[in-house]
N, C-alpha and C positions, 0 to 999 in steps of 0.2 A: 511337373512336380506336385501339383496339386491335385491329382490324380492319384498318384504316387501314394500320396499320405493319405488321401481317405479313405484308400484301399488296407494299406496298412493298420491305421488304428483302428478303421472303423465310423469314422467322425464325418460329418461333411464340412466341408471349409466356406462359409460369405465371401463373395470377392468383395466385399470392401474390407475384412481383415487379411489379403494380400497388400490391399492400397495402406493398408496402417499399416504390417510388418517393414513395407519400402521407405515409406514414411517415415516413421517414426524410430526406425532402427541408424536411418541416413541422419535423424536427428540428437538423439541422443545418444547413441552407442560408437563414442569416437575412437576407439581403438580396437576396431577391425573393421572389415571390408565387406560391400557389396558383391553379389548376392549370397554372401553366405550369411551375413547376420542376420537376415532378413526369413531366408532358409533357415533358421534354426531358430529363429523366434516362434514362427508357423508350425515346426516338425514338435516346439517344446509346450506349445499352447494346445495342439491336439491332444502329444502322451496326457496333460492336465485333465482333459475334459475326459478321455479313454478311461486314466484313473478312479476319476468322479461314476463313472456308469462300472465299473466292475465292485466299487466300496458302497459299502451303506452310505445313502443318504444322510446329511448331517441333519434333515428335522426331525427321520427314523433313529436314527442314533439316539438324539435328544429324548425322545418319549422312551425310548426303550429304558435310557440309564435312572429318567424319572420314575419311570414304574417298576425297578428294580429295588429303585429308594426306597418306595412306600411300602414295595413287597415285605422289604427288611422291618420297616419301622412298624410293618402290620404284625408282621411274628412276634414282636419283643414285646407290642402291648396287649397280645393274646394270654399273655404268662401275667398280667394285672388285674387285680379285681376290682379299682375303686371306680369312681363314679366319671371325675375326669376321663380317664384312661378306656373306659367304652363309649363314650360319647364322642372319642376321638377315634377309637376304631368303627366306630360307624359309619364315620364322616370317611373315615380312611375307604373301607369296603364300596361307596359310592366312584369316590375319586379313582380306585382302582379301575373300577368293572369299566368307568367312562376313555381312562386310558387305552384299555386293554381294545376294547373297540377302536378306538381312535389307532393304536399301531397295527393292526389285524387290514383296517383299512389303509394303510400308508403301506403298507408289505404287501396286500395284493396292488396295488395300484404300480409300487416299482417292481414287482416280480412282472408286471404288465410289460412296464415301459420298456423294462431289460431285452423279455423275449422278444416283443416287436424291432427294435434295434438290433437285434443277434438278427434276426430273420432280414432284415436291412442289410447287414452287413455281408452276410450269405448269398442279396442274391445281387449287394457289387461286384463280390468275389465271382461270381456266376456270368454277369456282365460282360467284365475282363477276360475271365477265360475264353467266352467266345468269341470276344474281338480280336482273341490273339489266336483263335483258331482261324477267325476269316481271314486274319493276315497270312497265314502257313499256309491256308487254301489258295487265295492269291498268288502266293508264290510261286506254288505248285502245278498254277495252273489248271486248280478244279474247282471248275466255273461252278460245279453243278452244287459241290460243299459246300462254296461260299453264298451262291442264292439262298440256299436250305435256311444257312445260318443266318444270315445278315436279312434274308423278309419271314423266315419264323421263327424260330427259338428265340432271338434277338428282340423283337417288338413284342415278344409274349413278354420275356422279364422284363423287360423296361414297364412293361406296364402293372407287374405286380407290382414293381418297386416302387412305383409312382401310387397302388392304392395302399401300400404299407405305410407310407413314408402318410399321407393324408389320415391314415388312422394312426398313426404316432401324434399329427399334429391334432387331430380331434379331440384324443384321449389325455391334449395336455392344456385343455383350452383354458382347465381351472387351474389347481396350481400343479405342475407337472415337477417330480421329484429330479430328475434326469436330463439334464442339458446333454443331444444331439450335435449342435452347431456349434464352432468356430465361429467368434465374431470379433469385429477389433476392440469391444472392452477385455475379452481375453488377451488377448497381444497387445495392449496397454500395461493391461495386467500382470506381462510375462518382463514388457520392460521394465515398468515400477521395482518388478522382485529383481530384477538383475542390475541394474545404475543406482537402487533407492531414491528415484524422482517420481513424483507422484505425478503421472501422466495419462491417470485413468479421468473420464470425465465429472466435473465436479457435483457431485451430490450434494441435496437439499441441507444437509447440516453442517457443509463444508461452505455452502453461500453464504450463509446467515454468519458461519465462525467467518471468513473473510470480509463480508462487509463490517462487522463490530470489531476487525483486527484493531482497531485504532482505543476502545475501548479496553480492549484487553491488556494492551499492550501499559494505559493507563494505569490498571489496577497496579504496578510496580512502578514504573516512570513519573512521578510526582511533577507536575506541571511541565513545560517542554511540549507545547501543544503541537509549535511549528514540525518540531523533528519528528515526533508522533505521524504527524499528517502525512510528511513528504514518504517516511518508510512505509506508511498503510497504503499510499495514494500507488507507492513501486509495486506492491508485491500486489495487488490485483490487478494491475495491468499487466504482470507476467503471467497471473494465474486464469486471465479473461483470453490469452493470445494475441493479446491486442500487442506485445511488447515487439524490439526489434528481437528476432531469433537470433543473431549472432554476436546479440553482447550482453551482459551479467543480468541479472535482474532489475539490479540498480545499482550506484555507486554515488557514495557519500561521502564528506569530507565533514567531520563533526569537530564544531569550535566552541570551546568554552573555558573556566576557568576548571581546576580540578573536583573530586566529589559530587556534580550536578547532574550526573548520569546517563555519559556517553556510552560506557564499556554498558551499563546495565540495560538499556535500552537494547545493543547487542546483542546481550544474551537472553534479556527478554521476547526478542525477535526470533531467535533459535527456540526457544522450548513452545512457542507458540505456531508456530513454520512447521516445525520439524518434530515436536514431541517432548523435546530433552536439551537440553543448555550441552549439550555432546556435540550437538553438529554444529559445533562454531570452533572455526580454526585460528587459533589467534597468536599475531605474531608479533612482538615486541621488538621493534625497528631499531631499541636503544644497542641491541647487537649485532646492526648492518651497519656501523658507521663506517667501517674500513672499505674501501673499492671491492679486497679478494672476497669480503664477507657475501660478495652479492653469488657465489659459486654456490653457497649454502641455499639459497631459498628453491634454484631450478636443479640442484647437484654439481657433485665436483666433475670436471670434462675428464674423460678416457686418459686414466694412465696413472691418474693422481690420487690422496687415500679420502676413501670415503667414496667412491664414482659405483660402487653397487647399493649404495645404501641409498639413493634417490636425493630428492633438493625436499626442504621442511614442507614448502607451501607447496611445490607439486603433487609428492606423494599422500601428503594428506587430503586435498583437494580432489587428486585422484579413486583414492579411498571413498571418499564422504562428497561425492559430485554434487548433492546439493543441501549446501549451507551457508551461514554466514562467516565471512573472512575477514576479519579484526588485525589492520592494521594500527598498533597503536605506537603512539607519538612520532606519526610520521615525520616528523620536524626534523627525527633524530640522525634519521637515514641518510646514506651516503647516496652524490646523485647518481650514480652506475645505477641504483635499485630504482630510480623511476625509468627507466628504459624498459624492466620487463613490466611494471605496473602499466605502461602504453600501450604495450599489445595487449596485456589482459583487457585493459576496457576498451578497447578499440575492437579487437576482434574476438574476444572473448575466449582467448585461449592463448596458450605456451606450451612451446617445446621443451623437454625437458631435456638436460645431459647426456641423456640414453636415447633418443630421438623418438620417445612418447612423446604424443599430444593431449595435452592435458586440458579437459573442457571446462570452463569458467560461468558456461550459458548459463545456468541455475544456481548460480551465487548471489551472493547481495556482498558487494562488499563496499565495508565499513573505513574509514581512516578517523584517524580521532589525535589532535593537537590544543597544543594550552598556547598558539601562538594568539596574540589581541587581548590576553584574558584581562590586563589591566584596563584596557578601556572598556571592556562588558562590566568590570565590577565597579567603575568610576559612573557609567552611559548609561543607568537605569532612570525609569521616570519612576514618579510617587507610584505610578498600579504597578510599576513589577516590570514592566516592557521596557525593551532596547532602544533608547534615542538614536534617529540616524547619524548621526556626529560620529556616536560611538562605532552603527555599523559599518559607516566608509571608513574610519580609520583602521578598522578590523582589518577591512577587504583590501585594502590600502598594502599593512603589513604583509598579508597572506601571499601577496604578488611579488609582492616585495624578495618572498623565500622561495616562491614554486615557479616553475618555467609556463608561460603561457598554454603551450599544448598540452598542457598534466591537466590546467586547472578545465580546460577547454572541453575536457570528456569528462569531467565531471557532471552525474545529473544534479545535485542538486548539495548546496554550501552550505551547511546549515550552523546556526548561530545557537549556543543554547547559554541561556542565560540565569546567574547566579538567583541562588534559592531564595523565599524568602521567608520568616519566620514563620507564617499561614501553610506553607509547605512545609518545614522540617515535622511541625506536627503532626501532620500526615503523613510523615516517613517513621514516626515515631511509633506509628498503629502499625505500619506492615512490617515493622524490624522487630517488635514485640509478636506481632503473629508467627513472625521466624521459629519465635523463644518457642510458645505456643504447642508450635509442629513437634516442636522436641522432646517438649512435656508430655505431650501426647501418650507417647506409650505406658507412662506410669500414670496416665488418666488424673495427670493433675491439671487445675484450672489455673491459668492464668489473669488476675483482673487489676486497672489499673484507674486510679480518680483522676479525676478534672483538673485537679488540683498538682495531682503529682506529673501528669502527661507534660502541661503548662513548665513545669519544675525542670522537667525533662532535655525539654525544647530549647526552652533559653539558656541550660547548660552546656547543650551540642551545639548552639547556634554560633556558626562564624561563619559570614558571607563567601570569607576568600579562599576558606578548605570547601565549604559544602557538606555534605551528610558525614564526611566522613569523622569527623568529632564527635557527633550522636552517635557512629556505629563504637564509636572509642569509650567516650561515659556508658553506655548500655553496659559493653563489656567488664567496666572497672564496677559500675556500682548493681547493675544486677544480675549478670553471668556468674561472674564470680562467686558472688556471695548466693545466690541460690545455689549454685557448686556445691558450694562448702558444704550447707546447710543438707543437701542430698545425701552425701557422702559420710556426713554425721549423724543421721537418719534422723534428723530435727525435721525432716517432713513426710510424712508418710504417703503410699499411694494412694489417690481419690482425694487426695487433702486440698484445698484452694490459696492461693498466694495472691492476696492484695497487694500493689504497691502503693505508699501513698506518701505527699509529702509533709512536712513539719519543722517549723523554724531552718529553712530553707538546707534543708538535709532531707534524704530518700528512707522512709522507713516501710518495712517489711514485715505484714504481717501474716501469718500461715493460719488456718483454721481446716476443720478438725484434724486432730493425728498428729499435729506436732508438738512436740514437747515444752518447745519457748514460742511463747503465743505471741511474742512481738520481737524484734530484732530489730534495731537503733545503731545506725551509724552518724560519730561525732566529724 
C-alpha cells in the first residue's frame, strides 16, 4: 500500500507515520475499523502534502499579497503632492523593490523544488514500470528481458532517483518551501482535523499555556486553590501521555455550597482546553430523576420514539469527542443513571441505543453537588480554610448518598469552600470587566473607586448564595441603569462612566458627551 500511494500522489511516505496512522487511528478513531482507518488516514495525509506541492506556498502567497498592498497604496500616493505623502512614497519604493526581490527569490527557489519533485515522481513512475515489466518477463519466461531489465535500466534509475532525491534534500537545507515527505506530525494532523483532539505533539507555546493552566484557570476562579490544582494537575498528565489511555482525562465530583464556582471553573476549563466555553456538554441531572429518563442520556432502544435522534450525552460527546462534560447536581439523579456513569469512568466509553461506541478518553468530566454545603458554610476557620470536622462530616454525607463503587472511580473529591468578602472583591473586578467587554464597541471607558468597589461588595456579600447576589446588584444597580442612560443617549460614544459611592448609595457619573454629568440614585 505504501507503495501504492507514493506512486500515486507522488510523495514519499516515513515508516514511522505508518506506526502513527496504526497507532493513533486504533486510538482515537473508535468508530471504525482497522486497516482501513489507518489506510485512509495515510491515503488523506499524502492528497495534503500532493496539494501543498501543486499550490503556492503560503510564505510566497504572503509576500506576494503584501507587495500588491503597497503596489496599490504606492499609486494612490503618486496622485499627492504634500510633503508627508513623498516621504512615505519613498519609504514605499524601497520596501517595494526589497519585496519584489525577496518573492523573485521565493519563486525561483519553489519553481526549483517543484521541477526536482516532478522529475522524482517520474522516475518512481519509471521504477514501477519496469518492475512490472520484469515481472511479465518472468512470466514469460524471458530470461534474457528480465536480466536486461532488472541489472540495467533498473540500477540506472534507481540511482538517478537516489541523486535527485539528495539534490532536493540539498537545495532544502535552508528553508525549503515544499514538504516532500509524509511523517506522523501529518497523520497527527490528519487526526486532529478529523476527531477535533489535539494529538499533534506539544509545541513550545502550548507547554508554557499547560504548565500556567492553573494560573489561567485563576484569572476567573476566585480562590478554590484546591479544585484549581487537582483540574490543572489532570489535564497535563493527559496532555504529557503519562495518563491511563482507556479512561477520561479526569473525573471529578465538585462539592460546595452554591455561587462558589463549580459550573464556572467548568467552563473556564473548556474555553482554556479547547478555545471556547462550546465544548462543554452539560447536563442537568434535575431531569434524570425518573428510571425511563435514563433512555434519554444513551437513546431510546429500537422500536420506541425518539431511537434515531441518539441519547443527549452520546451524541453530543460523540460530536465534540473532546471536552468537558458537566454533570450537574448529581444528587438529583435517579440511580439507573450511575450504571452508565460506571462504564464511562471505568472504561471510558458507552454504547449507545444504536450500538455506536461512544469514546469518553479525552473528556474531563465534571459532577457538581450542594450535598455537605451546611457544614462547609458552618466548618471554616478565621483564614478562610475548611476544618476537618467540617471535611469528614461532608465525606460522611456523600457516602451516605453515593454507592461505593461510583465514588471508588472517582479521581479526585473536591471540596470548595464558601467565599469570603477579600474574594467577592475580586469577582467584583472581573464581572465589571464583563460590563467592560461590552462597552467596548461604543469605546466607552469603564472606571470604578475604592470606595464604591468596597460599596459593591458588601452589598453582594452573603456567604450562603456566593457571587451570585454580586452578579444580581451589579445587574439592578449598574446594567440597568447604564441601559437606560445608553438608550436615552445621556452617554455618548468615547465618553467615560465613573462609578462611585455616596451616603451609601451607588452614584454615576458620565464625562465628556453626556448630557446629566451626574445621575444619583435614592
Amino acid at each position: 500500500v505504501k507503495e501504492r500511494f507514493e506512486l500515486h500522489h507522488g510523495v514519499r511516505i516515513q515508516d514511522n507515520a505508518l506506526v502513527a496512522a496504526a497507532i493513533l487511528s486504533n486510538r482515537y478513531i473508535s468508530d471504525r475499523f482497522l486497516p482501513d482507518k489507518a489506510i485512509d488516514l495515510v491515503d488523506e495525509a499524502c492528497a495534503t502534502i500532493r496539494t501543498e506541492i501543486d499550490s503556492m506556498p503560503g510564505e510566497l502567497d504572503q509576500v506576494t499579497r503584501r507587495l500588491m498592498q503597497l503596489e496599490i497604496e504606492e499609486a494612490a500616493l503618486k496622485k499627492e503632492k504634500d510633503e508627508a505623502s513623498l516621504d512615505r512614497l519613498e519609504e514605499l519604493k524601497k520596501e517595494i523593490a526589497n519585496l519584489r526581490d525577496t518573492a523573485q527569490a521565493m519563486r525561483a527557489q519553489w519553481e526549483n523544488e517543484k521541477k526536482t519533485i516532478s522529475v522524482i515522481r517520474a522516475l518512481r513512475e519509471g521504477i514501477e514500470e519496469i518492475k512490472l515489466q520484469i515481472q511479465k518477463a518472468e512470466r514469460d519466461y524471458d530470461l534474457n528481458k528480465a536480466a536486461e531489465l532488472k541489472h540495467g535500466k533498473l540500477p540506472e534509475l534507481e540511482r538517478d532517483l537516489k541523486a535527485e532525491e539528495q539534490k532536493l534534500k540539498d537545495g532544502q537545507e535552508g528553508e525549503s518551501l515544499l514538504r516532500e515527505e509524509v511523517t506522523e506530525d501529518e497523520i497527527a494532523e490528519i487526526v486532529g482535523r478529523w476527531t477535533g483532539i489535539p494529538v499533534t505533539r506539544l509545541v513550545e507555546g502550548e507547554k508554557s499555556k499547560l504548565l500556567k493552566l492553573d494560573q489561567a484557570l485563576h484569572h476567573r476562579v476566585v480562590g478554590q486553590e484546591e479544585a484549581v490544582r487537582f483540574v490543572a494537575d489532570a489535564v497535563i498528565r493527559a496532555r504529557s501521555g503519562i495518563k491511563d489511555p482507556k479512561r477520561p482525562i479526569g473525573s471529578f465530583i465538585f462539592l460546595g455550597p452554591t455561587g462558589v464556582g463549580k459550573t464556572e471553573l467548568a467552563k473556564t476549563l473548556a474555553a482554556n482546553l479547547f478555545d471556547t466555553e462550546d465544548n462543554m456538554v452539560r447536563i442537568d441531572m434535575s431531569e434524570y430523576m425518573e428510571k425511563f429518563a435514563v433512555s434519554r442520556l444513551i437513546g431510546a432502544p429500537p422500536g420506541y420514539v425518539g431511537y434515531e435522534e441518539g441519547g443527549q450525552l452520546t451524541e453530543a460527546v460523540r460530536r465534540k469527542p473532546y471536552s468537558v462534560v458537566l454533570f450537574d447536581e448529581i444528587e438529583k439523579a435517579h440511580p439507573e443513571v450511575f450504571n452508565v456513569l460506571l462504564q464511562i469512568l471505568d472504561d471510558g466509553r458507552v454504547t449507545d441505543a444504536q450500538g455506536r461506541t461512544v469514546d469518553f478518553k479525552n473528556t474531563v468530566i465534571i459532577m457538581t453537588s450542594n450535598i455537605g454545603s451546611p457544614h462547609l458554610l458552618e466548618g471554616i476557620t478565621g483564614k478562610g480554610e475548611i476544618k476537618e470536622s467540617a471535611r469528614d462530616a461532608v465525606m460522611r454525607e456523600l457516602r451516605g448518598a453515593f454507592r461505593p463503587e461510583f465514588l471508588n472511580r472517582i479521581d479526585e473529591i473536591v471540596l470548595f469552600k464558601p467565599l469570603t468578602l477579600k474574594e467577592i472583591t475580586e469577582i467584583v473586578e472581573l464581572q465589571l470587566n464583563e460590563i467592560r467587554k461590552r462597552l467596548r464597541d461604543r469605546n466607552i471607558t469603564l472606571e470604578i473607586t475604592p470606595k464604591a468597589k468596597e460599596h459593591v461588595a458588601n452589598a453582594g456579600y452573603d456567604p450562603v448564595y456566593g457571587a451570585r447576589p454580586l452578579k444580581r446588584f451589579l445587574q439592578r444597580e449598574l446594567e440597568t441603569r447604564i441601559g437606560r442612560a445608553l438608550i436615552a443617549d445621556e452617554v455618548q460614544d468615547g465618553a467615560t462612566i465613573t462609578i462611585d459611592a455616596r451616603d451609601d448609595e451607588i452614584v454615576i457619573n458620565t464625562s465628556p458627551g453626556a448630557e446629566g454629568q451626574e445621575d444619583m440614585v435614592h
